[in-house]
C-alpha positions in Angstrom: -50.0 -9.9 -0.2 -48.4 -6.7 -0.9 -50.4 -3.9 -2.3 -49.4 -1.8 -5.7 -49.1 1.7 -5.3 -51.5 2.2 -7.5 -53.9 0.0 -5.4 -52.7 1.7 -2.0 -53.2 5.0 -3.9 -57.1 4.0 -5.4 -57.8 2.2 -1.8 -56.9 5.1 0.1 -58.7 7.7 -2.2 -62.3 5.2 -1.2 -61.3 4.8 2.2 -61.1 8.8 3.1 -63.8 9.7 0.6 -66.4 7.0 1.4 -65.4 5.1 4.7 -64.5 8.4 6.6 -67.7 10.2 6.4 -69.5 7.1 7.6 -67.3 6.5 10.3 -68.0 10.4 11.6 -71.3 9.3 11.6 -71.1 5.9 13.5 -68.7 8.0 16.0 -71.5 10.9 16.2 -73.6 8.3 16.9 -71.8 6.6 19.6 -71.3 9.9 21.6 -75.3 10.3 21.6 -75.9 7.2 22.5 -73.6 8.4 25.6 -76.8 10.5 26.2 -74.5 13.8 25.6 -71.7 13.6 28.1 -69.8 16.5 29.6 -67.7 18.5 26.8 -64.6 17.6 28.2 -65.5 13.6 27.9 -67.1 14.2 24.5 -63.7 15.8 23.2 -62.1 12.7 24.6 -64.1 10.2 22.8 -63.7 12.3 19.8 -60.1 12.3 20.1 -59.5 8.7 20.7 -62.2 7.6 17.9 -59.9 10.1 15.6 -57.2 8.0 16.0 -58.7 4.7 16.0 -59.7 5.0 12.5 -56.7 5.7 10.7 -54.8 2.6 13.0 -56.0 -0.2 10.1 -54.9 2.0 7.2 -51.7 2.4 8.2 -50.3 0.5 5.5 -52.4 1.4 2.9 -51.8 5.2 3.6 -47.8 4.7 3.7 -46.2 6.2 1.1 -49.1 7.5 -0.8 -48.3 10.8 -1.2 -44.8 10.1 -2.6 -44.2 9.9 -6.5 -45.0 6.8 -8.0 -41.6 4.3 -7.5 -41.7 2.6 -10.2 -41.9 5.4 -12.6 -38.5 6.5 -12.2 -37.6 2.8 -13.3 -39.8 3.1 -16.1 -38.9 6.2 -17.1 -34.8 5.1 -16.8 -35.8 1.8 -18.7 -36.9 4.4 -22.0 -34.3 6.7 -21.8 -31.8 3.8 -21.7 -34.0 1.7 -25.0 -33.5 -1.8 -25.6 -29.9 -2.3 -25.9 -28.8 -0.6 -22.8 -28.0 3.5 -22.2 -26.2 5.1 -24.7 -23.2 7.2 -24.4 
């Protein structure tokens, strides 16, 4: 099932405003329950949980931040009217 871009766009605004945030926190928590390891391993597990997250979204975040695709059809399909472009 392929996603609209409108969809990716909407699904990807939720995803980095609500699912981020909690996933700092279930990441925080995961280092503490370490029981506070060095700083160098804490940076690791940081860095390797920072990536993680964003590995499902891949798809959804492709592409988002390019103009809409199907507005520059829709926008041709006007300028051209019903009976084809004119000249």
């Amino acid at each position: 099932m392929a996603l609209g871009y409108r969809t990716r766009k909407r699904l990807s605004l939720l995803i980095l405003l609500v699912g981020l945030p909690l996933y700092i926190v279930v990441a925080v928590s995961v280092v503490n329950a370490l029981d506070r390891p060095p700083m160098w391993a804490e940076l690791l597990v940081y860095v390797v949980l920072g990536f993680l997250w964003a590995l499902p979204f891949k798809i959804v975040f492709r592409g988002v931040a390019q103009p809409d695709p199907n507005a520059a059809t829709t926008e041709t399909k006007k300028a051209e009217g019903p009976k084809g472009p004119s000249a």
